[in-house]
C-alpha positions in Angstrom: 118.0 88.9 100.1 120.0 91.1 97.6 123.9 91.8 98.2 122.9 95.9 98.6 120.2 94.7 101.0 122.5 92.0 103.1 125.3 95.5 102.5 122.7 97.7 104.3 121.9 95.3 107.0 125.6 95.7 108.2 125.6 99.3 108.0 122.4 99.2 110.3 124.4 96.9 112.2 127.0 99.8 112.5 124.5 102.4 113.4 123.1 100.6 116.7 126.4 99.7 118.0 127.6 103.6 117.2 131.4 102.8 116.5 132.1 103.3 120.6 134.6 101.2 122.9 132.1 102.5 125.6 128.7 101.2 123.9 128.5 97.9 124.6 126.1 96.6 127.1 127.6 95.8 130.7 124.9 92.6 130.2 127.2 91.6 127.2 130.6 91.4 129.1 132.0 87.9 129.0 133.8 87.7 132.7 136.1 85.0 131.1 136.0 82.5 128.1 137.1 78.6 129.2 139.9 78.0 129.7 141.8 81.7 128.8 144.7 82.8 130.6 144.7 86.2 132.6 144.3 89.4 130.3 143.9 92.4 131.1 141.5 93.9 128.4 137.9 93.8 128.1 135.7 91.6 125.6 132.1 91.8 125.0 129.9 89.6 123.0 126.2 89.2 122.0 123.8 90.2 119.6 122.4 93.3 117.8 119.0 93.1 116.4 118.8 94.3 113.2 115.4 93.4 112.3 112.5 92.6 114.9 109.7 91.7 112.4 112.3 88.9 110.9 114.0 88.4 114.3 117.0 88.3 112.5 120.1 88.9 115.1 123.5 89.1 114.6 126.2 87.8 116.7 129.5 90.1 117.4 132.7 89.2 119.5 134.3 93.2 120.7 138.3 92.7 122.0 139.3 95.8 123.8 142.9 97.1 122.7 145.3 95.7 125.1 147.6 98.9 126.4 146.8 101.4 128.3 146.0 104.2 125.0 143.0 101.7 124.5 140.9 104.5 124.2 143.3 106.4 121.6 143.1 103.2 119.3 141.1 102.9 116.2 138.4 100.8 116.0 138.5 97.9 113.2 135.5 95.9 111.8 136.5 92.5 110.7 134.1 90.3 108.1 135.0 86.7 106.9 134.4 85.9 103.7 133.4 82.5 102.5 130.8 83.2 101.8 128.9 82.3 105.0 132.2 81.4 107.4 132.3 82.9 111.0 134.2 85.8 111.9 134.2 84.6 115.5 135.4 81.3 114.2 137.7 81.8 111.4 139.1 85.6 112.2 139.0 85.6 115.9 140.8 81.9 117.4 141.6 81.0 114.1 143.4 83.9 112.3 144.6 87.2 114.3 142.2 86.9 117.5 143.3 87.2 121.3 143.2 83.2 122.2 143.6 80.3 120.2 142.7 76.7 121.1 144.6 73.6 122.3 142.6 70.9 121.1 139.6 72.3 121.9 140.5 72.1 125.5 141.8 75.1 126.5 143.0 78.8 125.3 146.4 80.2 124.7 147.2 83.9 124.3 148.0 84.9 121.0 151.3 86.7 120.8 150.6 88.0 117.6 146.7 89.6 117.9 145.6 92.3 116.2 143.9 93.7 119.5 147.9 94.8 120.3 147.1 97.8 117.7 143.3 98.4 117.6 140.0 97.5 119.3 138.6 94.8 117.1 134.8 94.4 116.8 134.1 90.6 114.8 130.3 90.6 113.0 129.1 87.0 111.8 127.2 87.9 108.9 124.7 87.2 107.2 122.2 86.1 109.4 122.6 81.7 109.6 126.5 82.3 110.4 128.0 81.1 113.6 125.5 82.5 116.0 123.8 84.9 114.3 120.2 83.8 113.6 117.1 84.7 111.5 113.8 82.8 112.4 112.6 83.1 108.8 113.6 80.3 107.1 113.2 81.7 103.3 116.0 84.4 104.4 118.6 81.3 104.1 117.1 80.4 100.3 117.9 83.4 98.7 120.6 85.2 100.1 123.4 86.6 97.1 126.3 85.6 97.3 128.8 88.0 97.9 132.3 87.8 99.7 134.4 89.9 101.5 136.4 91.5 98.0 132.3 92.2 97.5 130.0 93.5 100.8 133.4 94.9 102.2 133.8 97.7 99.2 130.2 98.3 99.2 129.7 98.6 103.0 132.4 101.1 102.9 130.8 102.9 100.3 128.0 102.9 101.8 129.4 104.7 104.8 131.3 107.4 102.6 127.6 108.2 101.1 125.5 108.2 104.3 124.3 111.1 106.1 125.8 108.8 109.9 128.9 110.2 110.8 131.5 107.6 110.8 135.3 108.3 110.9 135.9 106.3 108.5 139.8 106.1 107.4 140.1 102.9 105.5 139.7 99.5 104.5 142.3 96.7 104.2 141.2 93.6 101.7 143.0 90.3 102.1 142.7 88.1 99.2 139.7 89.1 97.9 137.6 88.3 95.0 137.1 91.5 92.9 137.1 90.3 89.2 135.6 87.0 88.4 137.8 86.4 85.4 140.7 86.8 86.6 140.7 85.8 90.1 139.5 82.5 89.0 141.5 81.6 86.1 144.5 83.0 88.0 143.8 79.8 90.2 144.6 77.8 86.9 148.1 79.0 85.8 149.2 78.9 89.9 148.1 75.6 90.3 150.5 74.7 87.0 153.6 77.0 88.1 153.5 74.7 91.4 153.3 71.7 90.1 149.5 70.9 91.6 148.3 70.3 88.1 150.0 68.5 84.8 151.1 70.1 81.5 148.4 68.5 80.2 145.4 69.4 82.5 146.9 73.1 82.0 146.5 73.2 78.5 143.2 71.6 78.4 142.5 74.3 81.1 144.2 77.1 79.2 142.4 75.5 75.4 139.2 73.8 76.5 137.5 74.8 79.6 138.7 77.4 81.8 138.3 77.8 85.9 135.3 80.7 84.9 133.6 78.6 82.8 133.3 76.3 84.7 132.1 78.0 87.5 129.7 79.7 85.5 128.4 76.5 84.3 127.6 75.2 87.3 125.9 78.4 88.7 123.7 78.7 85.8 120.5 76.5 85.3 121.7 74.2 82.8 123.7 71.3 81.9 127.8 71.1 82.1 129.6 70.6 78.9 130.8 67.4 77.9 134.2 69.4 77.9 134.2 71.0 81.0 133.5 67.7 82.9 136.1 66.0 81.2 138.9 69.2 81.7 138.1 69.1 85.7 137.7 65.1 86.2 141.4 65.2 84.8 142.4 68.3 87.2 140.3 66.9 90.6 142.2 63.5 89.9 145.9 65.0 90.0 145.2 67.4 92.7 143.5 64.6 94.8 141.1 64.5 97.7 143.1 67.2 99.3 143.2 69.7 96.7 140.6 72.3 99.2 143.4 72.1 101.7 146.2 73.0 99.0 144.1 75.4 97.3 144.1 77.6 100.5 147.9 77.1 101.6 149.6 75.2 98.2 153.2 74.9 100.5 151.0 73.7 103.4 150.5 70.8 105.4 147.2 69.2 105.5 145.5 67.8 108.7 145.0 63.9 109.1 143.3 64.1 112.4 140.3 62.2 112.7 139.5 63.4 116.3 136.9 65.7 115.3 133.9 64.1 112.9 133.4 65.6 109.6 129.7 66.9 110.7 131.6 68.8 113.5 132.1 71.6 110.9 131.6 72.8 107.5 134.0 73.0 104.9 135.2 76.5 104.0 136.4 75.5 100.4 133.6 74.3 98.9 131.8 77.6 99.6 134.3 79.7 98.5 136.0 77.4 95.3 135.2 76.8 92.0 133.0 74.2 92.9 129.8 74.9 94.8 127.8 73.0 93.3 128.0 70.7 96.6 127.0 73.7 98.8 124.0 73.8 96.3 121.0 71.4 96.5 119.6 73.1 92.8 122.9 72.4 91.5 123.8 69.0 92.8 122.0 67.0 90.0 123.7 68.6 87.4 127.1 67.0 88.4 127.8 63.6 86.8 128.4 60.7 89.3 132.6 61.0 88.0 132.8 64.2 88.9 130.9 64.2 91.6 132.9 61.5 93.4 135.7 63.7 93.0 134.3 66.9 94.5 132.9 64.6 97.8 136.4 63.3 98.2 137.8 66.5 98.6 135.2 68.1 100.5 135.4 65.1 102.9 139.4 65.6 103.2 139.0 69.3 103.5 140.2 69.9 107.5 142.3 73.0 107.5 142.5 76.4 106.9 146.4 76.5 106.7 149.4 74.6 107.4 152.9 75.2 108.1 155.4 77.4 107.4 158.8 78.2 107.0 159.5 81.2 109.9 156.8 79.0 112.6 154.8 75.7 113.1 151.0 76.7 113.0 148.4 74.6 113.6 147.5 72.6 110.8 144.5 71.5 112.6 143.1 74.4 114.0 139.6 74.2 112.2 138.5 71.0 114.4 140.0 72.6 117.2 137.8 75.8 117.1 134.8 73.9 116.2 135.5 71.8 119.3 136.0 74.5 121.1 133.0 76.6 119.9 130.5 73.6 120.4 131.0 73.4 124.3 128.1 74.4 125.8 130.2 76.5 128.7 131.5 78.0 125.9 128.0 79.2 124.6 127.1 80.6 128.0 130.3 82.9 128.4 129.7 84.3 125.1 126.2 85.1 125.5 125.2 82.7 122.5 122.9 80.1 121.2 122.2 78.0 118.5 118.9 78.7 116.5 118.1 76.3 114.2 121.0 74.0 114.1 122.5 71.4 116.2 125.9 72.6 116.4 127.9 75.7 115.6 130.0 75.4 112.3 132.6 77.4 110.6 130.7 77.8 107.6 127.2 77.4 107.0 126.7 75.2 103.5 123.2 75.5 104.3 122.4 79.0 103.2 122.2 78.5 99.5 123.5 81.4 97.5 122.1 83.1 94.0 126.0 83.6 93.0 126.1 87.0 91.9 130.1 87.3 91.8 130.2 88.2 88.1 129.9 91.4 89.6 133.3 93.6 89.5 134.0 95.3 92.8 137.6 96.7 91.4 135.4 99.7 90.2 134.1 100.2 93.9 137.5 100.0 95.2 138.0 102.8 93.2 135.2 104.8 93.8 136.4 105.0 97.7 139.9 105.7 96.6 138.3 109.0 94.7 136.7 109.9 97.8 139.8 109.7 99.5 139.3 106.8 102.0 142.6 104.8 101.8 142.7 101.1 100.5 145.1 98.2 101.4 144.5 95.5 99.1 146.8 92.4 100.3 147.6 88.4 99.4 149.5 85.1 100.8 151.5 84.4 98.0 150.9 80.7 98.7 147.4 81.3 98.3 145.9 79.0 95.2 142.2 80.7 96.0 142.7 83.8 94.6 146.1 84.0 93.6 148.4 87.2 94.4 149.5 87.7 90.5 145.6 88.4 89.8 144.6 90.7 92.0 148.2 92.6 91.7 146.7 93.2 87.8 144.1 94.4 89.2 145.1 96.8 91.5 147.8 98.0 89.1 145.6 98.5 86.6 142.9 100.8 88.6 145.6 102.8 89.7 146.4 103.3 85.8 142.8 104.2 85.6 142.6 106.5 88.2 146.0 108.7 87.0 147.6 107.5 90.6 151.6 108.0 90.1 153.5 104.9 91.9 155.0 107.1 95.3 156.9 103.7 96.4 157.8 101.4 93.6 157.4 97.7 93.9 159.9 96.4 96.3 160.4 94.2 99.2 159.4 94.9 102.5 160.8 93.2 106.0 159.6 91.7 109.5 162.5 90.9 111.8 165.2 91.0 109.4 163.9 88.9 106.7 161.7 89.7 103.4 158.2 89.8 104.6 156.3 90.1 101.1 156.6 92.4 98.6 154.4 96.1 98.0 153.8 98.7 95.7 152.6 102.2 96.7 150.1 104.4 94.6 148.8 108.3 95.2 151.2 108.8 98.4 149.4 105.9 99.7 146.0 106.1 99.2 146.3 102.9 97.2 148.3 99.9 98.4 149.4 96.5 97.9 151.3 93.8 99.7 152.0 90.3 99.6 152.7 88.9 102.9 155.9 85.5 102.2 154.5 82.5 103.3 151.6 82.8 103.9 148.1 81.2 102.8 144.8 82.6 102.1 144.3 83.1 106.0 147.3 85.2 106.0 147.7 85.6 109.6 147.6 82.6 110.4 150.2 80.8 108.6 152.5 84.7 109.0 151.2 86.2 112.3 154.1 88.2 112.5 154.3 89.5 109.3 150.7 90.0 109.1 150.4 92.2 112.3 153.3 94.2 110.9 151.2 94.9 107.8 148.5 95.7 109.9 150.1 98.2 112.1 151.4 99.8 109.1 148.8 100.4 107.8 147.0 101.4 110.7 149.7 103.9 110.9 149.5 105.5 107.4 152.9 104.2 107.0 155.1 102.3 104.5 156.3 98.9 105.1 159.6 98.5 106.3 162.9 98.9 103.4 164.9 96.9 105.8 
């Protein structure tokens, strides 16, 4: 399945459900989730059939706005990137959803959910992630790969150019991948500047074999170099078996639980790292046993999204705890959902193997939305190794350059409660935006919930971020 075609399969998605608060079937109401405390919104959840022949179904989770102008809200699509990691899973308990888990046990209310400003509507896709389902097996061997900073542009585009009439206003990117080149070897000189990585491994990184190569070697049918397997044993050794959990939050705690079994999920890194070459049968035999080694141990120490930080104790542990929690069968049966296919629900789905097609630059899309006037929030933790804020700031600065946008608010810092919550830069009288969010990792609301739903409301709002 190609990334326009996987693209177009979400904008069907769109079509059936018709954008509405109203739309959803009565059948699809979930009465109340395990273990929630008393709300007073609505949620829905089930699945949209988007094609019969396939029986291909996706799975969504619909939060109604919590106050009373429900109605008057927007309503906001939310897609996880990964590729192949749960919306439901990762978005929803784990990032900027109504409930999170304790242990697996129970729910408590979010303070901080995103359903306090819109109606939010979480689509697991493609078809093999969390719940959603395809019975045709081949769909899962050749689907593109192509994250969030990809399908999110190109749905929107999508959108702008169809004949449907969708209200759309705008689309809000959190560290996304939208250059190859420099997202990835962004990840290189970050690593360094904190210390994750030697003076030595930088320069052989910087001289010798590069975070792109690399990646491009192993997503191409032939060999590795004799240098790149040397440059990244050296790097995998320093960062040790941890390094997936750093990459995502570098100032973050990691989670020694061993509560949950590693088969009770699927690790988010190694999908969306420089190394897939675990998440890739094809690939798997072109890894010597050295480096190989390396990449298991990580991938078997990989247990969080996040970790702590400095303003709040999050839940370093809150992967195991969702995957607990989304594995209960009581669970399944107040969401409407079932497992095809697989023995358990995971975060991610390793087991869709991806033609890697991220070579592709989506900056240009970004900008092709901009020119039609739909606004665009592009935004980072800046303690995200993954795809490093520095990178994509270039990037954004430089398509503003391209596209004769003045600055309208120069690059400052913005505030949450008093303190600096990140740092923005305003182009076109905010068409185009950026924003780093302090603190946080590359699941921004969940290591900065705060700060996160600030940036959220402003920019549901049309507004600047706060000068003070």
């Amino acid at each position: 399945m190609s990334t326009l075609m996987w693209v177009r399969t979400l904008y069907l998605t769109l079509t059936l459900t018709q954008l509405s608060v109203d739309s959803f079937p009565v059948s699809d109401k979930i009465v109340s989730l395990p273990g929630q405390p008393m709300v007073s919104f609505q949620q829905f959840s089930g699945y949209v059939t988007v094609d019969e022949k396939q029986q291909r179904s996706l799975f969504y989770y619909f939060v109604e706005a919590e106050n009373d102008l429900r109605h008057s809200k927007p309503l906001v699509l939310w897609l996880n990137g990964g590729p192949g990691c749960s919306s439901v899973g990762a978005g929803a308990f784990i990032e900027h959803g109504p409930f999170k888990p304790n242990a697996g046990d129970s729910l408590f209310e979010n303070d901080y959910s995103w359903n306090k400003e819109a109606n939010m509507l979480y689509l697991e896709s493609p078809a093999g992630v969390g719940f959603s389902y395809s019975t045709n097996k081949s769909f899962y061997t050749t689907l593109n790969d192509a994250i969030t900073g990809h399908y999110v542009p190109q749905l929107a585009q999508l959108i702008v150019n169809s004949k449907e009439k969708f209200n759309l206003k705008g689309i809000a990117l959190g560290n996304p991948s939208l250059e190859f080149n420099i997202d990835l070897n962004s990840e290189d000189e970050y690593n360094w500047n904190h210390g994750v990585i030697s003076d030595s491994s930088y320069e052989l990184l910087t001289k010798v074999c590069n975070s792109s190569r690399f990646r491009r070697e192993l997503t191409t049918a032939g060999p590795l170099s004799e240098e790149c397997i040397r440059v990244f044993t050296q790097v995998l050794q320093e960062q040790t078996q941890y390094r997936n959990d750093l990459e995502y939050f570098v100032t973050g705690d990691v989670c020694l639980s061993s509560s949950v079994s590693d088969d009770d999920y699927n690790d988010q890194a190694l999908n969306k790292s420089l190394y897939p070459a675990l998440s890739m049968p094809n690939l798997d035999h072109l890894l010597p046993p050295s480096l190989k080694l390396q990449l298991e141990k990580a991938h078997h120490h990989h247990l969080n999204l996040h970790g702590h930080d400095d303003q709040q104790k999050s839940d370093a542990c809150a992967q195991q705890e969702v995957a607990k929690y989304l594995n209960r069968k009581d669970v399944h049966k107040a969401f409407h959902a079932q497992l095809f296919g697989v023995k358990q629900w995971n975060l991610c789905n390793r087991d869709v193997q991806y033609v890697v097609d991220q070579e592709l630059p989506t900056i240009l899309v970004v900008g092709s939305l901009v020119r039609s006037g739909i606004r665009v929030l592009v935004y980072s933790g800046d303690q995200d190794a993954v795809i490093p804020f520095f990178g994509t700031r270039r990037l954004v600065n430089r398509l503003a350059k391209d596209l004769g946008l003045e600055t309208t608010d120069p690059y400052r810092a913005w505030f949450e409660s008093k303190q600096i919550g990140g740092w923005t830069q305003v182009y076109g009288n905010n068409i185009l935006s950026f924003a780093t969010i302090r603190g946080a990792s590359h699941t921004a609301p969940a290591a900065q919930p705060e700060r996160s739903l600030l940036l959220f409301k402003s920019f549901l709002a049309g507004k600047s971020l706060p000068k003070a």
